[in-house]
PDB file with SEQRES, HELIX, SHEET and CRYST1 records, atoms N, CA, C and O in Angstrom:
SEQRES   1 A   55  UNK UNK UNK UNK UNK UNK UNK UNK UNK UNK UNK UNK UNK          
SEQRES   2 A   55  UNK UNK UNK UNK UNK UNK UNK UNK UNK UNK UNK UNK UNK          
SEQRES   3 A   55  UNK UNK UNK UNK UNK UNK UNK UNK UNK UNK UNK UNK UNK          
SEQRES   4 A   55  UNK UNK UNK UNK UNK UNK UNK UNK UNK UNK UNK UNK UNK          
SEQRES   5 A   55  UNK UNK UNK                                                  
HELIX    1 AA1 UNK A   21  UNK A   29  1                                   9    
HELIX    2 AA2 UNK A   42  UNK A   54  1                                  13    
CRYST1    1.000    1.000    1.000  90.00  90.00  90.00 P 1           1          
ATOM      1  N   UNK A   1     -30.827   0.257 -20.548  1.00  0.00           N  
ATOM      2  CA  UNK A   1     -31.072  -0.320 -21.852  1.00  0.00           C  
ATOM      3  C   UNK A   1     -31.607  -1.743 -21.742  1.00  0.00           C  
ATOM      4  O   UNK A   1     -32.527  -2.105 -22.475  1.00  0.00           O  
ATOM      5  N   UNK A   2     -30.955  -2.706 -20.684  1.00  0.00           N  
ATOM      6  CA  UNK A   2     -31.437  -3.646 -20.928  1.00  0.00           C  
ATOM      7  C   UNK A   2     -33.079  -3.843 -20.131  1.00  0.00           C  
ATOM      8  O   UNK A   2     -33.733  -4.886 -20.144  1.00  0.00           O  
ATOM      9  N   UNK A   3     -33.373  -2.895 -19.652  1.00  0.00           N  
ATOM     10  CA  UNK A   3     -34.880  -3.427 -19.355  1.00  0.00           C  
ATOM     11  C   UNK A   3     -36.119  -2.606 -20.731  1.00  0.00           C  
ATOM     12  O   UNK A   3     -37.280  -2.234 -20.563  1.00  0.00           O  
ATOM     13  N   UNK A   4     -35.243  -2.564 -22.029  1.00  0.00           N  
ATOM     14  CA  UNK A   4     -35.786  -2.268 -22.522  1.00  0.00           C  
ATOM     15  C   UNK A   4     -35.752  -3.370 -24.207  1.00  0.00           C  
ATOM     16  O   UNK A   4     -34.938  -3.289 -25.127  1.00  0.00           O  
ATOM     17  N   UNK A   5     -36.864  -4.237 -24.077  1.00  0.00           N  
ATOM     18  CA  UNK A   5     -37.056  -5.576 -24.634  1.00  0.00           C  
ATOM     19  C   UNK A   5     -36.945  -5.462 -26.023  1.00  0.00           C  
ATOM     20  O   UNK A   5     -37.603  -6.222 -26.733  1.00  0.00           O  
ATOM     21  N   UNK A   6     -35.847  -4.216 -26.748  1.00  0.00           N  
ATOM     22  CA  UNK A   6     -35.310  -4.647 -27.906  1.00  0.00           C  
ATOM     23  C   UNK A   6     -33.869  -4.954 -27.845  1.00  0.00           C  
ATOM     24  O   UNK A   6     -33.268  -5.840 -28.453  1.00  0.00           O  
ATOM     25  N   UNK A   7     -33.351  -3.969 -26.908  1.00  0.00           N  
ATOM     26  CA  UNK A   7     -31.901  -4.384 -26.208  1.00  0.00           C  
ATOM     27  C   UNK A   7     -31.497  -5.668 -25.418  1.00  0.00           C  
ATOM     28  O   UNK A   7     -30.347  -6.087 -25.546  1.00  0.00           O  
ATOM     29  N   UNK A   8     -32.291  -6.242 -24.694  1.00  0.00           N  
ATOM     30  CA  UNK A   8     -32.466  -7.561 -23.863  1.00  0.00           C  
ATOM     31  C   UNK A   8     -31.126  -8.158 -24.229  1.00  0.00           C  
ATOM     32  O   UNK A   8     -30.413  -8.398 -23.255  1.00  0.00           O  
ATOM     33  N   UNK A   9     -30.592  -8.469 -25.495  1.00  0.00           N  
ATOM     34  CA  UNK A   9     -30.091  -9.290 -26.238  1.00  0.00           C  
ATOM     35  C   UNK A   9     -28.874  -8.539 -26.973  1.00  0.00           C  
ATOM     36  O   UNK A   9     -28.195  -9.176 -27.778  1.00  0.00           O  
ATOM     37  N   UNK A  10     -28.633  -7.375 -26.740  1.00  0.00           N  
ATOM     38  CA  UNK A  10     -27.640  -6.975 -27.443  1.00  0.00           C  
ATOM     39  C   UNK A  10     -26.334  -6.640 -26.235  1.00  0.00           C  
ATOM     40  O   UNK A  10     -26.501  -6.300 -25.064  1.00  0.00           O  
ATOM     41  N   UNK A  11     -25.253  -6.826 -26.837  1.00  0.00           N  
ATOM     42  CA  UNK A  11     -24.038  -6.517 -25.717  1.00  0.00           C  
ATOM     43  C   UNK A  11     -24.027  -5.151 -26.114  1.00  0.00           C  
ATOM     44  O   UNK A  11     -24.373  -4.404 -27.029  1.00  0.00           O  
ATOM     45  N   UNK A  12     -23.361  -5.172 -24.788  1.00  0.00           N  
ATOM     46  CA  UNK A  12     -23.129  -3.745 -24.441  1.00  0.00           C  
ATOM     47  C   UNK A  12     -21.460  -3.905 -23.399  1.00  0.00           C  
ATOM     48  O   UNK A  12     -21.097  -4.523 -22.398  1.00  0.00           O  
ATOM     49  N   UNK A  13     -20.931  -3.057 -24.260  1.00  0.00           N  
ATOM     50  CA  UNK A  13     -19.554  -2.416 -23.281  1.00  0.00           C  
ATOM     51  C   UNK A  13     -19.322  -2.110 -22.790  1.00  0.00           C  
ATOM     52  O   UNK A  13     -18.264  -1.612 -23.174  1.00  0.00           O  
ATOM     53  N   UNK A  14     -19.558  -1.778 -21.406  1.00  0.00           N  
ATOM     54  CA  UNK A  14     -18.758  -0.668 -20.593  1.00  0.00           C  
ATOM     55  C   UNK A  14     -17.014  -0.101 -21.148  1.00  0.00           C  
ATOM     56  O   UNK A  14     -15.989  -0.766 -21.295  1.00  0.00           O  
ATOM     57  N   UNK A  15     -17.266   1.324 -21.338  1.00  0.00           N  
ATOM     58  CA  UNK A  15     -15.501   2.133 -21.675  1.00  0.00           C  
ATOM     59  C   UNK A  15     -15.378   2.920 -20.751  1.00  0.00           C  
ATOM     60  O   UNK A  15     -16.279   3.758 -20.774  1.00  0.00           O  
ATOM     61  N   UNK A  16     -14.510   3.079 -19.742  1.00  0.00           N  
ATOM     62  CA  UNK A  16     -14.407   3.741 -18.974  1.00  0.00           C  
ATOM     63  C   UNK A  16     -13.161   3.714 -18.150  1.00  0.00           C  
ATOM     64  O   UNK A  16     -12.809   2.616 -17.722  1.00  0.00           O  
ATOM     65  N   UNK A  17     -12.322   4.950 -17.820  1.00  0.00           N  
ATOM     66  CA  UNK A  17     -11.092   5.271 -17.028  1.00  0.00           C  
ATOM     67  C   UNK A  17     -11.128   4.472 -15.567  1.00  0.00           C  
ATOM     68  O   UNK A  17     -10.190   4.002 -14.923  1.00  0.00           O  
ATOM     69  N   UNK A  18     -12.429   4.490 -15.306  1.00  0.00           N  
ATOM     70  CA  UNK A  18     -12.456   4.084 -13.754  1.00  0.00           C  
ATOM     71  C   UNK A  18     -12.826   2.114 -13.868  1.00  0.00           C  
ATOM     72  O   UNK A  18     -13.767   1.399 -14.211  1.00  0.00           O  
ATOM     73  N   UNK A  19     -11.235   1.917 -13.271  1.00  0.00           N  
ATOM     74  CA  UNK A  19     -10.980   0.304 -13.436  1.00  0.00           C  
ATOM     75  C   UNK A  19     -10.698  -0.405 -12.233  1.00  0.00           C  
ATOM     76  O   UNK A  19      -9.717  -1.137 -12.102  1.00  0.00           O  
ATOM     77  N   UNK A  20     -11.864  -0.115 -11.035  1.00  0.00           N  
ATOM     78  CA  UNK A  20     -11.894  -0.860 -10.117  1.00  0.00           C  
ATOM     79  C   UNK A  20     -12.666  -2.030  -9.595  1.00  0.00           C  
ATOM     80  O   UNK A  20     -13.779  -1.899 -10.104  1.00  0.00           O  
ATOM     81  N   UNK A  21     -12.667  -3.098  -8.854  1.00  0.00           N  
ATOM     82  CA  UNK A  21     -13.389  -4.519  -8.468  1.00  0.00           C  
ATOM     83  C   UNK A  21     -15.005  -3.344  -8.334  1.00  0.00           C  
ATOM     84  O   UNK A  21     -15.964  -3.709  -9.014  1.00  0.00           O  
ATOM     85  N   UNK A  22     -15.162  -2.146  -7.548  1.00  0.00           N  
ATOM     86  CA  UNK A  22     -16.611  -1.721  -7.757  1.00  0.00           C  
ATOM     87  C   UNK A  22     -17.367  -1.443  -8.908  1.00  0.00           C  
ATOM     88  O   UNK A  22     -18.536  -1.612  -9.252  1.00  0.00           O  
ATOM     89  N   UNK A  23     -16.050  -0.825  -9.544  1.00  0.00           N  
ATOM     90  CA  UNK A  23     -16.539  -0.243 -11.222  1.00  0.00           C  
ATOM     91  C   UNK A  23     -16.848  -1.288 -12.181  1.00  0.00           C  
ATOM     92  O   UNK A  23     -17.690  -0.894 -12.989  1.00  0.00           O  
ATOM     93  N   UNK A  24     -16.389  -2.721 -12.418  1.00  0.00           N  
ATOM     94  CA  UNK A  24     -16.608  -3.653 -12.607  1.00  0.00           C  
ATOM     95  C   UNK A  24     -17.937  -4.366 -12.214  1.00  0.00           C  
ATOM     96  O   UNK A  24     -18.905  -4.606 -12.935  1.00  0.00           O  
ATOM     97  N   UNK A  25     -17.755  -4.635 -10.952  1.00  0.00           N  
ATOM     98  CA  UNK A  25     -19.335  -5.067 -10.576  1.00  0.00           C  
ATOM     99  C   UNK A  25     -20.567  -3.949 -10.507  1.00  0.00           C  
ATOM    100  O   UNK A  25     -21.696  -4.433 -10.591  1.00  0.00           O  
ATOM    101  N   UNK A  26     -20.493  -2.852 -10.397  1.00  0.00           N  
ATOM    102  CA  UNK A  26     -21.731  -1.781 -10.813  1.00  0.00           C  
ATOM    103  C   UNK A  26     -21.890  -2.006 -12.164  1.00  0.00           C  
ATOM    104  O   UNK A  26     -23.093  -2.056 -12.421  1.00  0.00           O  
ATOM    105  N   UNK A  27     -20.940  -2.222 -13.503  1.00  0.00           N  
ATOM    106  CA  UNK A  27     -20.975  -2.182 -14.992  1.00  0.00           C  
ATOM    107  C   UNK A  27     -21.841  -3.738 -15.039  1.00  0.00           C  
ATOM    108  O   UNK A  27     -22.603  -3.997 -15.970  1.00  0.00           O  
ATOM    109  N   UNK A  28     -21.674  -4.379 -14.275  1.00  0.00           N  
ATOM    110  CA  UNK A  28     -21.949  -6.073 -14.381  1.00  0.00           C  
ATOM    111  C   UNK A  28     -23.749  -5.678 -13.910  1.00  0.00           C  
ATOM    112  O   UNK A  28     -24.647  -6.063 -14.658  1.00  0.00           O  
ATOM    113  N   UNK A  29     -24.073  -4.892 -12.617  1.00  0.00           N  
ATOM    114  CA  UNK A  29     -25.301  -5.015 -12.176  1.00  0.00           C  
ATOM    115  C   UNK A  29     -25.771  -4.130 -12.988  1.00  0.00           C  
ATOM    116  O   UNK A  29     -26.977  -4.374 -13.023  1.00  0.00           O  
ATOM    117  N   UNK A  30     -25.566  -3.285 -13.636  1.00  0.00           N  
ATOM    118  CA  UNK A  30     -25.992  -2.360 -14.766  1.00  0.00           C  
ATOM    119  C   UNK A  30     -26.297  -2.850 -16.201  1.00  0.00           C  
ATOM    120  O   UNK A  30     -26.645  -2.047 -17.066  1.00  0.00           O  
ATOM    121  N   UNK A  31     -26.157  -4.243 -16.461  1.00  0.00           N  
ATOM    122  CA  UNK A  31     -26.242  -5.047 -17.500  1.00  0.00           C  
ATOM    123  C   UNK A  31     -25.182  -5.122 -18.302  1.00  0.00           C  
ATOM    124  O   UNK A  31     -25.433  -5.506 -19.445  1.00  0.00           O  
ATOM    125  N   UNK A  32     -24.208  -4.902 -18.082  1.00  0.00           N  
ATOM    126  CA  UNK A  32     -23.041  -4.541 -19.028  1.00  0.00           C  
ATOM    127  C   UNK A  32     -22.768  -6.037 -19.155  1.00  0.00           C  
ATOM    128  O   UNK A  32     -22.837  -6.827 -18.214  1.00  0.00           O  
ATOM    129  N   UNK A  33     -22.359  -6.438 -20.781  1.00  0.00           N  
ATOM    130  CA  UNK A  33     -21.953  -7.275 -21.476  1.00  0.00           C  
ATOM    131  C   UNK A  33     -20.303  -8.146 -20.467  1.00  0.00           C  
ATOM    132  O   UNK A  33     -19.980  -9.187 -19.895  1.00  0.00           O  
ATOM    133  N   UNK A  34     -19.796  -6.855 -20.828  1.00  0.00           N  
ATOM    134  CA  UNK A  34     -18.076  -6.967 -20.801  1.00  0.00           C  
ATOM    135  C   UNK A  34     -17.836  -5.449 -20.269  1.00  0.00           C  
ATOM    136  O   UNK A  34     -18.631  -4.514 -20.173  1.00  0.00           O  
ATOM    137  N   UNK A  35     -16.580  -5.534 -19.988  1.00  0.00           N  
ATOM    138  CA  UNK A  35     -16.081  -4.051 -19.226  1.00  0.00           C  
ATOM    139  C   UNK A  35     -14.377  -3.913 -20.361  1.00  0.00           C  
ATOM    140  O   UNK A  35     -13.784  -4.784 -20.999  1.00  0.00           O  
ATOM    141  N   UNK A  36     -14.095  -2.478 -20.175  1.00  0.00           N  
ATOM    142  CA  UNK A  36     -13.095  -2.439 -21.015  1.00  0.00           C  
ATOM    143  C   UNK A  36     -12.384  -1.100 -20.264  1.00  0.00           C  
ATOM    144  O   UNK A  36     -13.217  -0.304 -19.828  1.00  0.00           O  
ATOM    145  N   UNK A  37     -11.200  -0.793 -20.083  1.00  0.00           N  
ATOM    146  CA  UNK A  37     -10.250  -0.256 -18.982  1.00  0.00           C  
ATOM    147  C   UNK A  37      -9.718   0.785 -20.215  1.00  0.00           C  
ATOM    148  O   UNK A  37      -9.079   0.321 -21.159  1.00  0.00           O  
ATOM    149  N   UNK A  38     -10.018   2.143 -20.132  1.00  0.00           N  
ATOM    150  CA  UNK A  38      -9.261   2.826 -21.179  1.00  0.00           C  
ATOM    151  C   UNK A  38      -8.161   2.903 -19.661  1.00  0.00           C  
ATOM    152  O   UNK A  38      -8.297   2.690 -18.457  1.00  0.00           O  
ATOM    153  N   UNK A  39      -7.097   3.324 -20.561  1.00  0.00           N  
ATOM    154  CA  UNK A  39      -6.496   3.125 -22.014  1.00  0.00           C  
ATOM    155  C   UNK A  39      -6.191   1.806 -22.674  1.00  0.00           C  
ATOM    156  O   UNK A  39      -5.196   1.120 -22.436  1.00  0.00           O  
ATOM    157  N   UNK A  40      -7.247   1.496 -23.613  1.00  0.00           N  
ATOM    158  CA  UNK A  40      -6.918   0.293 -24.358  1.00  0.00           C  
ATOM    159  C   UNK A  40      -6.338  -0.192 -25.199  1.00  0.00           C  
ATOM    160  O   UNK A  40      -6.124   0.719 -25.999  1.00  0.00           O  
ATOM    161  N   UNK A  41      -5.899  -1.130 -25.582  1.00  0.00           N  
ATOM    162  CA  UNK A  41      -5.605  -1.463 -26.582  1.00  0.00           C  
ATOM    163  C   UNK A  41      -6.297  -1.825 -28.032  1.00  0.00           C  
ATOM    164  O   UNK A  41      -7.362  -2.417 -27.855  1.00  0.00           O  
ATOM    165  N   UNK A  42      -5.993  -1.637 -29.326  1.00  0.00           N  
ATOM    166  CA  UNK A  42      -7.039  -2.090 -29.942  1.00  0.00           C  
ATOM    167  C   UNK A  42      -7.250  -3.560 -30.293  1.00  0.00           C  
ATOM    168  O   UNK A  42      -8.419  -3.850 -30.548  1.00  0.00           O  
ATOM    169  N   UNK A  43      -6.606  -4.268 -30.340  1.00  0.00           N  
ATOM    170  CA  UNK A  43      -6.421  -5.574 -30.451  1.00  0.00           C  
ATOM    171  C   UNK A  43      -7.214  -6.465 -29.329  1.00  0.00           C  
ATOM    172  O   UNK A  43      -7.750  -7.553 -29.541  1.00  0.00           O  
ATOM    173  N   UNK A  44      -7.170  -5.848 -28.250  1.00  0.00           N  
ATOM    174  CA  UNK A  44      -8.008  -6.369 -26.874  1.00  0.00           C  
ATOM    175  C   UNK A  44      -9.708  -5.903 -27.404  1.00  0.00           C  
ATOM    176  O   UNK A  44     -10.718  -6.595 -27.280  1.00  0.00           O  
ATOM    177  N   UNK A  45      -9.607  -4.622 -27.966  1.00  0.00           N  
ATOM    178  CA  UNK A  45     -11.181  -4.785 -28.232  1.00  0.00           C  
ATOM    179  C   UNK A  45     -11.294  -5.197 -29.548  1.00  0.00           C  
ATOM    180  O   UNK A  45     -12.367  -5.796 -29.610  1.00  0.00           O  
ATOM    181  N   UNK A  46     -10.875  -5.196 -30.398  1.00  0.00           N  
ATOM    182  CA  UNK A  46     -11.107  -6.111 -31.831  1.00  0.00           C  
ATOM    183  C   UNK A  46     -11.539  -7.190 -31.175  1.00  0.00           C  
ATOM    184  O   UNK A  46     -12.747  -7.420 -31.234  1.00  0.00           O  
ATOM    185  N   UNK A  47     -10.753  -8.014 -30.475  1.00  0.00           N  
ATOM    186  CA  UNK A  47     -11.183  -9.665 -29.864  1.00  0.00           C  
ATOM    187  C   UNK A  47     -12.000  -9.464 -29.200  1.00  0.00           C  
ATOM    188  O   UNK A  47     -12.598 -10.519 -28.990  1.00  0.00           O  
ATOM    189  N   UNK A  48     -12.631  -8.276 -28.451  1.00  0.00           N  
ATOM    190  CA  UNK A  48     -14.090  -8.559 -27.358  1.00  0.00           C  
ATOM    191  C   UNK A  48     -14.906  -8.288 -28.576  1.00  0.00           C  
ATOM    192  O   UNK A  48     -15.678  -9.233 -28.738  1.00  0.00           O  
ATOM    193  N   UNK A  49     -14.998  -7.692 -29.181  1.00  0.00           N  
ATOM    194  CA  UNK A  49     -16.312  -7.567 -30.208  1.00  0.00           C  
ATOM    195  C   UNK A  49     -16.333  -8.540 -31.090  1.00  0.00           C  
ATOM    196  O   UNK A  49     -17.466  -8.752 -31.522  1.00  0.00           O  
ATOM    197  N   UNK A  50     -14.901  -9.704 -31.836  1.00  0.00           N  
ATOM    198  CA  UNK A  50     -15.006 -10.805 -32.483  1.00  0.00           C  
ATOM    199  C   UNK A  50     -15.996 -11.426 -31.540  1.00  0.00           C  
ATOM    200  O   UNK A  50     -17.183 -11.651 -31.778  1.00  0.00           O  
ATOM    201  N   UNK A  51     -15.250 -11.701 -30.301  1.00  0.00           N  
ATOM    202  CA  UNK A  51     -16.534 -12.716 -28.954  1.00  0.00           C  
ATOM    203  C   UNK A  51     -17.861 -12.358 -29.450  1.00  0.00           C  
ATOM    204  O   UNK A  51     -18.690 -13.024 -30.071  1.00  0.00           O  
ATOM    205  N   UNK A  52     -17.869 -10.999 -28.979  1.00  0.00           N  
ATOM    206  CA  UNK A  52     -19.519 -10.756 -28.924  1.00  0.00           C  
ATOM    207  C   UNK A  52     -20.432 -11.037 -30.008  1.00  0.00           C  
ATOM    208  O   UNK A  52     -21.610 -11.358 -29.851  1.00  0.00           O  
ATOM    209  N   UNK A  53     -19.585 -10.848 -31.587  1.00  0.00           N  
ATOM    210  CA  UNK A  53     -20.230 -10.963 -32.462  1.00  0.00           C  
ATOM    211  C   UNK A  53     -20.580 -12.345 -32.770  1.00  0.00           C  
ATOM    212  O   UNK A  53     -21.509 -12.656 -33.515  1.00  0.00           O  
ATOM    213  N   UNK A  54     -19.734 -13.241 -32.119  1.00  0.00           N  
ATOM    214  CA  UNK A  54     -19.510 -14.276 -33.529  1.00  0.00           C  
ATOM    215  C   UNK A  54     -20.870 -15.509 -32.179  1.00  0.00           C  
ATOM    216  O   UNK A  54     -21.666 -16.432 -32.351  1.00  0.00           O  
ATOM    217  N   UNK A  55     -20.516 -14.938 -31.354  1.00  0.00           N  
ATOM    218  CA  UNK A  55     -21.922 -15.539 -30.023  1.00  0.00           C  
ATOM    219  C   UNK A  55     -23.071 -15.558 -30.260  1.00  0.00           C  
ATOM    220  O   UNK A  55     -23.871 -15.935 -29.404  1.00  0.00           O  
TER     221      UNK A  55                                                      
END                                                                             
């Protein structure tokens, strides 16, 4: 998505079960915004999307 120059600029989440230092940095070299560890909480992502939005 992000080499595609309407996305450039929009966050993006990684959601995903798999919550390791690789899975993290592949989501990071993959353009990912932020990373998020199901099982989540909702309150943890209410506040990542306040971040993202209010940025």
């Amino acid at each position: 998505m992000r080499e595609t120059p309407i996305f450039n600029k929009t966050p993006i989440i990684i959601l995903t079960s798999q919550d390791t230092m690789i899975d993290r940095t592949r989501a990071k070299l993959a353009g990912a915004t932020d990373f998020l560890a199901k099982p989540s909480e909702a309150a943890v992502l209410l506040q990542m999307l306040n971040n993202l939005l209010l940025h």
